[in-house]
KOLZA-733473 format. One record per atom (N, C-alpha, C, O): residue number from 0; residue in one letter; x, y, z. Coordinates in pm, whole numbers. Layout:
% KOLZA-733473
<site resi="NUM" resn="A" u="X" v="Y" w="Z"/>
...
% end
This chain:
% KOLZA-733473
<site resi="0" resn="X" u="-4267" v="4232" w="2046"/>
<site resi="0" resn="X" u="-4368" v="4131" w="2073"/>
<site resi="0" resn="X" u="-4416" v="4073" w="1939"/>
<site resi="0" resn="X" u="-4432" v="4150" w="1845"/>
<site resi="1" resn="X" u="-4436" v="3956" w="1926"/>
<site resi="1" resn="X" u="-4469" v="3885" w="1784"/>
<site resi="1" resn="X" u="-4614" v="3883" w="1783"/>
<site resi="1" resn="X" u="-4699" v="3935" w="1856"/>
<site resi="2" resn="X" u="-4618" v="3807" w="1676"/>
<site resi="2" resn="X" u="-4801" v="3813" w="1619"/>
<site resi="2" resn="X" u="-4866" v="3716" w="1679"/>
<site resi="2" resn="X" u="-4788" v="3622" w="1671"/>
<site resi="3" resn="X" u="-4971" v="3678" w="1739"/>
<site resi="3" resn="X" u="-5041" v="3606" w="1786"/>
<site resi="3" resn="X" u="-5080" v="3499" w="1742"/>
<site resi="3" resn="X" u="-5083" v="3386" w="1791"/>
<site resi="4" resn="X" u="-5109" v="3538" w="1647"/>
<site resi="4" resn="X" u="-5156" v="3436" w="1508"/>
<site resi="4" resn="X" u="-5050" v="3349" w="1456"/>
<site resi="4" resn="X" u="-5053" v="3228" w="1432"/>
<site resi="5" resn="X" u="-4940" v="3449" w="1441"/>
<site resi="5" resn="X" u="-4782" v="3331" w="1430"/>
<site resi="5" resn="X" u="-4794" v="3311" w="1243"/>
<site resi="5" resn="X" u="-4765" v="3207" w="1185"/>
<site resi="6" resn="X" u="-4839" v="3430" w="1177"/>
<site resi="6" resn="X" u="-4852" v="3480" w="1026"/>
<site resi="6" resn="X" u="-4701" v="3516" w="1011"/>
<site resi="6" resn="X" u="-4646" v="3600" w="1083"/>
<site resi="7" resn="X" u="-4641" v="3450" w="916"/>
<site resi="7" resn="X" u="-4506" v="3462" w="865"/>
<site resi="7" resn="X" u="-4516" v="3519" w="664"/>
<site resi="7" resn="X" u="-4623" v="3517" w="604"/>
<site resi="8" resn="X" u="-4435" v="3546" w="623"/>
<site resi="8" resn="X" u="-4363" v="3545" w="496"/>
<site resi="8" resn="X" u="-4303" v="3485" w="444"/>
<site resi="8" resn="X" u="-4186" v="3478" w="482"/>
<site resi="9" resn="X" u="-4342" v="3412" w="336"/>
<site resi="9" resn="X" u="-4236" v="3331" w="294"/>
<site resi="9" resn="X" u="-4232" v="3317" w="175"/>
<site resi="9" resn="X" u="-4329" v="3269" w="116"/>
<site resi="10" resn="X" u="-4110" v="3360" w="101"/>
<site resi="10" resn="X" u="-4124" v="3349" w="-68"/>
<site resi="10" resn="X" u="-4263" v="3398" w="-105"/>
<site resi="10" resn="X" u="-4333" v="3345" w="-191"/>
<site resi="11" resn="X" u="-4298" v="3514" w="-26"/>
<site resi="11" resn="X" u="-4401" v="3587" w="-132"/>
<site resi="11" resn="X" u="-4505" v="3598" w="-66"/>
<site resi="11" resn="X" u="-4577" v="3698" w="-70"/>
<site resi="12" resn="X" u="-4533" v="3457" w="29"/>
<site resi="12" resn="X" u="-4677" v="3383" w="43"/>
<site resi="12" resn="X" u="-4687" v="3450" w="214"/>
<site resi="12" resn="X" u="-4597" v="3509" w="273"/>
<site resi="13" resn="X" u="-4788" v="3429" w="252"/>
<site resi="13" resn="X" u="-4792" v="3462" w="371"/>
<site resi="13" resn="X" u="-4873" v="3324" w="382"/>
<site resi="13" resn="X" u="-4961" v="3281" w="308"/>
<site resi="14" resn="X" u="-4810" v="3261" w="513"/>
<site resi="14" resn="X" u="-4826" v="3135" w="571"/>
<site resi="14" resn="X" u="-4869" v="3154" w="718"/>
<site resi="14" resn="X" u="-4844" v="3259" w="777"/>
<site resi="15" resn="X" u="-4941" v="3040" w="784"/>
<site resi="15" resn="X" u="-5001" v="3093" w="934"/>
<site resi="15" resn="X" u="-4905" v="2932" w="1001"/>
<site resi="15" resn="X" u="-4930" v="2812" w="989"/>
<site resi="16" resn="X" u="-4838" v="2977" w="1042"/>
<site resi="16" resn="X" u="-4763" v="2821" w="1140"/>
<site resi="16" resn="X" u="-4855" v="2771" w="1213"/>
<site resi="16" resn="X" u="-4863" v="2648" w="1222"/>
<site resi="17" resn="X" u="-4962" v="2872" w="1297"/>
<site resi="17" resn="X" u="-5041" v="2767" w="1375"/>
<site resi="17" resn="X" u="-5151" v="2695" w="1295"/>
<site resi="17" resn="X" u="-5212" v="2611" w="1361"/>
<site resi="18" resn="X" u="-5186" v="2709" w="1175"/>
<site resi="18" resn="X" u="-5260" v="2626" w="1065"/>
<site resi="18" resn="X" u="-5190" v="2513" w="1030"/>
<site resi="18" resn="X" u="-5245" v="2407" w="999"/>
<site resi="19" resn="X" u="-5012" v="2536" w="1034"/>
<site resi="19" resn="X" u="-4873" v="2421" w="957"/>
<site resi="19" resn="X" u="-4948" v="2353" w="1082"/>
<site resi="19" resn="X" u="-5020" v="2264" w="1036"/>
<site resi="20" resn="X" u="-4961" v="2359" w="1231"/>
<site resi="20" resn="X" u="-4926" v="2267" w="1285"/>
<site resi="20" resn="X" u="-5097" v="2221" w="1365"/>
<site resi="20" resn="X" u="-5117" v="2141" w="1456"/>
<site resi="21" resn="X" u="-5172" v="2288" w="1307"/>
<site resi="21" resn="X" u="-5333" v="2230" w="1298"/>
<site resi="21" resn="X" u="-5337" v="2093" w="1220"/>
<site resi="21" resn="X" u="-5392" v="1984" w="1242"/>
<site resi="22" resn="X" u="-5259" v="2142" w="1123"/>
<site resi="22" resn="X" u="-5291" v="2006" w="983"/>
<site resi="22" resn="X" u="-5206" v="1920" w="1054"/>
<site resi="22" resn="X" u="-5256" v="1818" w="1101"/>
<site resi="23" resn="X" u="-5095" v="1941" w="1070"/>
<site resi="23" resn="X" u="-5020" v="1764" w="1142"/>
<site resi="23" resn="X" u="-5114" v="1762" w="1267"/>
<site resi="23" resn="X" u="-5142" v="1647" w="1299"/>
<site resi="24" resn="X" u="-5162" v="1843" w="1333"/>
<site resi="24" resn="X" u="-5218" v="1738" w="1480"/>
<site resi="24" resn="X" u="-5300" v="1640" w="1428"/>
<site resi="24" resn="X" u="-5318" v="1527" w="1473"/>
<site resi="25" resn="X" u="-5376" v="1719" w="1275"/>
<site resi="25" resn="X" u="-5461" v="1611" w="1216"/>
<site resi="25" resn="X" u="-5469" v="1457" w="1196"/>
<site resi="25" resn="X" u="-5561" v="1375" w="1182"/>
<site resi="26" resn="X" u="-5325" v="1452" w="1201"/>
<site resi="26" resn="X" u="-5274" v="1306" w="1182"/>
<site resi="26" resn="X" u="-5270" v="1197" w="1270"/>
<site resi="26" resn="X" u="-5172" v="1199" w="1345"/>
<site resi="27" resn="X" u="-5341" v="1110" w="1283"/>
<site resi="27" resn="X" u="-5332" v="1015" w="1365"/>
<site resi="27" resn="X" u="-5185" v="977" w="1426"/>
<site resi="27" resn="X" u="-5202" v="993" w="1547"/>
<site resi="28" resn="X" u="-5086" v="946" w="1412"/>
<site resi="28" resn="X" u="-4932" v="948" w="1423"/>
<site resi="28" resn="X" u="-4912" v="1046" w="1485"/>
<site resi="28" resn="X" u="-4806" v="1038" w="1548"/>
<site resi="29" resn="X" u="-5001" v="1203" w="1508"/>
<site resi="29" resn="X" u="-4900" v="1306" w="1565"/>
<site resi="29" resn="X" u="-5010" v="1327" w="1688"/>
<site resi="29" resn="X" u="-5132" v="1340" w="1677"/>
<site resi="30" resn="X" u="-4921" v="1328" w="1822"/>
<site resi="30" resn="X" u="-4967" v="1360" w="1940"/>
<site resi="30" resn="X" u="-4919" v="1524" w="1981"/>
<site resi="30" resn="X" u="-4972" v="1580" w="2077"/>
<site resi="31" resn="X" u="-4825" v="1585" w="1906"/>
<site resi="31" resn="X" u="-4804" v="1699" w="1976"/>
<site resi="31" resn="X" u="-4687" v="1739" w="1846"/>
<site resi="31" resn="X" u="-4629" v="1664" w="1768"/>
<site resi="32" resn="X" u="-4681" v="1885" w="1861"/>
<site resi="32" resn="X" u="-4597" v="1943" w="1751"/>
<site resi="32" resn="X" u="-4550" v="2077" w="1745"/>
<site resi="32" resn="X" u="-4611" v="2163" w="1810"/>
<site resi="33" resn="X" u="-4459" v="2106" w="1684"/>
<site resi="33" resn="X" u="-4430" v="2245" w="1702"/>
<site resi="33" resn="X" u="-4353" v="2313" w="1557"/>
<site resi="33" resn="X" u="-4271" v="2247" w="1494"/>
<site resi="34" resn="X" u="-4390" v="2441" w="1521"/>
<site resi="34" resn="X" u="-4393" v="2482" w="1386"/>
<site resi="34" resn="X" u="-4269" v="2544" w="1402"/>
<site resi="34" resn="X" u="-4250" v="2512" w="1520"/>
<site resi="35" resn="X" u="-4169" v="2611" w="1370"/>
<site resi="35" resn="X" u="-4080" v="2719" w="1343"/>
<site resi="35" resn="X" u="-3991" v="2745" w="1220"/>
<site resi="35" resn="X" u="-3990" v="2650" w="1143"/>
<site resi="36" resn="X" u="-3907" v="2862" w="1178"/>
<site resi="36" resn="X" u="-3924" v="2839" w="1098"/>
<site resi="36" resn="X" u="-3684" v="2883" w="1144"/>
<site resi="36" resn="X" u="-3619" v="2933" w="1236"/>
<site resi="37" resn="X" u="-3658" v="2828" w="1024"/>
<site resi="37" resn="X" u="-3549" v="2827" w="1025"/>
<site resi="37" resn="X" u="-3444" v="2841" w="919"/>
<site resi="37" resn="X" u="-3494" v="2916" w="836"/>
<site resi="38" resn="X" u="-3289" v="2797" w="869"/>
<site resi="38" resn="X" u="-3246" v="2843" w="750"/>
<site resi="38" resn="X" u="-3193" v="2714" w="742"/>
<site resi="38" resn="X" u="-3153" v="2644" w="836"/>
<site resi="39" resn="X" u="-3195" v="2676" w="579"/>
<site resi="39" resn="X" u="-3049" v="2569" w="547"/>
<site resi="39" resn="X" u="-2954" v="2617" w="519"/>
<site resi="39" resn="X" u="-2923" v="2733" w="547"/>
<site resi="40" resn="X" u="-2881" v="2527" w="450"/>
<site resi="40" resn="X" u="-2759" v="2545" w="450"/>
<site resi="40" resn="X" u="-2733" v="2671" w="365"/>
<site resi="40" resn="X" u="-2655" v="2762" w="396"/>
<site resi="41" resn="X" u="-2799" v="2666" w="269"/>
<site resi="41" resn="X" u="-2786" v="2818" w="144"/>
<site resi="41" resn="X" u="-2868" v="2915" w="189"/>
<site resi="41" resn="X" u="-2933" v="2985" w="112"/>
<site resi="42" resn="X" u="-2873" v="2929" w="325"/>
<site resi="42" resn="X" u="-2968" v="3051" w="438"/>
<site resi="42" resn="X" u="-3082" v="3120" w="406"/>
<site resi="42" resn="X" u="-3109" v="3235" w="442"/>
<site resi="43" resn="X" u="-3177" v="3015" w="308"/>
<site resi="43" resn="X" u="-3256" v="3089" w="296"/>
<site resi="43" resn="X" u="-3353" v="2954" w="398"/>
<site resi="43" resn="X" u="-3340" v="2834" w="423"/>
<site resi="44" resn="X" u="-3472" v="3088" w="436"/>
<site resi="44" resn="X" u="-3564" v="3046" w="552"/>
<site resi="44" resn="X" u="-3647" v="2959" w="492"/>
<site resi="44" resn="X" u="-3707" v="2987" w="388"/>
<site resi="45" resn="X" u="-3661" v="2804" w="572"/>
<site resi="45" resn="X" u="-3752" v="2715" w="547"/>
<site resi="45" resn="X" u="-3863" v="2712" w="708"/>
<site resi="45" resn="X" u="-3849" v="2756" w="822"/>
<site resi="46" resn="X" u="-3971" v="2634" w="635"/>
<site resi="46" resn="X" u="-4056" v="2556" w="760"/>
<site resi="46" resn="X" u="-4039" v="2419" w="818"/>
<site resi="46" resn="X" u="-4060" v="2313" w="761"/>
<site resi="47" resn="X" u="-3998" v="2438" w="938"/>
<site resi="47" resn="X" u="-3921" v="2328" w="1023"/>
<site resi="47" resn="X" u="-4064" v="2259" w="1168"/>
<site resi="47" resn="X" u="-4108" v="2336" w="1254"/>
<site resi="48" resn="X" u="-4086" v="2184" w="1163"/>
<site resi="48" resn="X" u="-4154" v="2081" w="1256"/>
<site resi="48" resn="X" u="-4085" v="2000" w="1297"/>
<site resi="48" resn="X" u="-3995" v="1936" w="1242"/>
<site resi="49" resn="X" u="-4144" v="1997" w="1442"/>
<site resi="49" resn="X" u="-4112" v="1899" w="1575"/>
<site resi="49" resn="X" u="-4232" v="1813" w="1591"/>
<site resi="49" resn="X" u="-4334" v="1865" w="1635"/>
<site resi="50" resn="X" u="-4232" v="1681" w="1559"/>
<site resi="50" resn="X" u="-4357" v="1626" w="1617"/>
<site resi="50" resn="X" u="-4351" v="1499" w="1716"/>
<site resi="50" resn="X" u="-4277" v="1405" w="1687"/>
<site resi="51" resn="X" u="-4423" v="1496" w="1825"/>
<site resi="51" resn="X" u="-4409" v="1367" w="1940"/>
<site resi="51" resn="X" u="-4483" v="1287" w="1862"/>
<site resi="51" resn="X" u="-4590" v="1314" w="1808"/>
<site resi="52" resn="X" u="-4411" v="1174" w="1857"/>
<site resi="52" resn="X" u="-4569" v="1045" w="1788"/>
<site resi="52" resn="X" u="-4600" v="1023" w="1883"/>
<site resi="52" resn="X" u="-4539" v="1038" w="1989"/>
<site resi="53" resn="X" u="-4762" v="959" w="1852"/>
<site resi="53" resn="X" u="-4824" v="882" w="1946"/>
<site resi="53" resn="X" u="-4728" v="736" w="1938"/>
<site resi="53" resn="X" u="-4640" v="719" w="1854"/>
<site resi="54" resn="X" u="-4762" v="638" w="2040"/>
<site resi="54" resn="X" u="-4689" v="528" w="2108"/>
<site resi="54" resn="X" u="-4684" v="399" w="1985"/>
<site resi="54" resn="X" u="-4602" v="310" w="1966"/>
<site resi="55" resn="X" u="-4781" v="426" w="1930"/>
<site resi="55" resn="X" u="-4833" v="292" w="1783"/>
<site resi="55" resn="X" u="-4765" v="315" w="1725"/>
<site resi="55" resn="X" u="-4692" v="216" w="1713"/>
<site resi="56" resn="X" u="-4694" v="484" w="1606"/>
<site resi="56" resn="X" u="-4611" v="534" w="1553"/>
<site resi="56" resn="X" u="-4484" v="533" w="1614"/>
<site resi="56" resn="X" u="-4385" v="518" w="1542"/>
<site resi="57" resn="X" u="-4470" v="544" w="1724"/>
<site resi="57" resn="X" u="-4328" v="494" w="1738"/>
<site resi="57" resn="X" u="-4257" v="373" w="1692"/>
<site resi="57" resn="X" u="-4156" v="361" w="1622"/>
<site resi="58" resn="X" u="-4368" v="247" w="1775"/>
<site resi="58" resn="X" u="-4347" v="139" w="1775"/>
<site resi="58" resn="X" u="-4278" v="112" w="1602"/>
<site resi="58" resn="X" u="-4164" v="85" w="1566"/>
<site resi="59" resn="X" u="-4396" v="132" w="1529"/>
<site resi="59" resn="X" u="-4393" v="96" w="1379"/>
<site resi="59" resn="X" u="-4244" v="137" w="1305"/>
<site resi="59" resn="X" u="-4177" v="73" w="1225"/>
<site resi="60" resn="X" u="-4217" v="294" w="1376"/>
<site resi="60" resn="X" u="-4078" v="317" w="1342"/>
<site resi="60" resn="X" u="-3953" v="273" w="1399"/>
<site resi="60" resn="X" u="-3848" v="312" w="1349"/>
<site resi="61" resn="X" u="-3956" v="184" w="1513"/>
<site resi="61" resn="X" u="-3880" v="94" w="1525"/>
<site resi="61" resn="X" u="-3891" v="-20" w="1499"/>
<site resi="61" resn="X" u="-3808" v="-97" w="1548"/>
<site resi="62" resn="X" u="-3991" v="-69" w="1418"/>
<site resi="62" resn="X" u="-4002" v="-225" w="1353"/>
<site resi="62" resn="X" u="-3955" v="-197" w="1238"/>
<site resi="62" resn="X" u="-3892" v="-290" w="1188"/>
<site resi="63" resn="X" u="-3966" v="-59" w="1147"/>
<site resi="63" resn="X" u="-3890" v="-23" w="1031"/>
<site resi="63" resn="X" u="-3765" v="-2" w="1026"/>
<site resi="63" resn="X" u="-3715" v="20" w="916"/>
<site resi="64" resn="X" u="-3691" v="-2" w="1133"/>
<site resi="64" resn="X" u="-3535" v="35" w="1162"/>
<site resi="64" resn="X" u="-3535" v="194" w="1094"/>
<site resi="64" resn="X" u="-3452" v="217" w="1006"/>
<site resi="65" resn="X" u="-3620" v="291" w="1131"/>
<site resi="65" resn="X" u="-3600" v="431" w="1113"/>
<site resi="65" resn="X" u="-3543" v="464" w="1229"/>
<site resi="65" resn="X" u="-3591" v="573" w="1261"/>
<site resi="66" resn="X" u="-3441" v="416" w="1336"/>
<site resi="66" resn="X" u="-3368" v="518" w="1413"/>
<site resi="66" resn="X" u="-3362" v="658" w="1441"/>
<site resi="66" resn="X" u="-3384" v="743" w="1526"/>
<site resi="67" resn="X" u="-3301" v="628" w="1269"/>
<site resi="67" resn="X" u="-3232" v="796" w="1227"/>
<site resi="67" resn="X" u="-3282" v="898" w="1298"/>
<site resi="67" resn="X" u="-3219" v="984" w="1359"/>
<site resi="68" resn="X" u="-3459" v="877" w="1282"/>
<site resi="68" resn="X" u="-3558" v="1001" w="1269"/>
<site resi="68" resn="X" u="-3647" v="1028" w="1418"/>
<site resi="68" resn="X" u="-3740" v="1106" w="1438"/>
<site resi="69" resn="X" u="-3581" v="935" w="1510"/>
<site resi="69" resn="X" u="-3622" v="889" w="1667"/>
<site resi="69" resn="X" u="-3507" v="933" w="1717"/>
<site resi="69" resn="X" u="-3391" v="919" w="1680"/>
<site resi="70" resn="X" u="-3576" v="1013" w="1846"/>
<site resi="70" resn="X" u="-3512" v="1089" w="1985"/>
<site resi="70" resn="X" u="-3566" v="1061" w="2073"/>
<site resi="70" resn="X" u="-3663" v="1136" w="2086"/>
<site resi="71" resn="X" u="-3559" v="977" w="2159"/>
<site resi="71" resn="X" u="-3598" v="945" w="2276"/>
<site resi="71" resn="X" u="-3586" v="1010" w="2401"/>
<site resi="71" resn="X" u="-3633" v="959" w="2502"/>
% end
C-alpha cells in the first residue's frame, strides 16, 4: 500500500507530488492534472505531469500551431 501523502525521493530530496500538482492547479491554463513519476531514456527517475487545459488554453494552443503538445 503506498503513502497517502504521495512523498517520493528523488536525487536526495524528498518531494510531495500532491504539492507538484497543487502548484499547477494554481495556474489559470490548468483545469485538472496528474503527477507521476517515471524514467528517461538513461533510466534514471524523473517528474512527469498530465495536465487538461482549460478551453481558452487550448484554443491559444491551436492559434500557435502547438499540435505537437495536444491530445484530444
Amino acid at each position: 500500500m503506498g503513502r497517502s501523502n504521495r512523498l517520493i525521493k528523488l536525487q536526495e530530496k524528498r518531494i510531495s507530488l500532491d504539492e507538484i500538482e497543487n502548484q499547477i492547479l494554481n495556474l489559470a491554463e490548468v483545469v485538472n492534472v496528474f503527477v507521476f513519476i517515471g524514467e528517461n531514456d538513461n533510466k534514471r527517475e524523473i517528474v512527469n505531469a498530465v495536465c487538461e487545459l482549460s478551453n481558452d488554453a487550448w484554443q491559444t494552443l491551436k492559434k500557435l500551431e502547438k499540435f505537437n503538445l495536444l491530445v484530444s
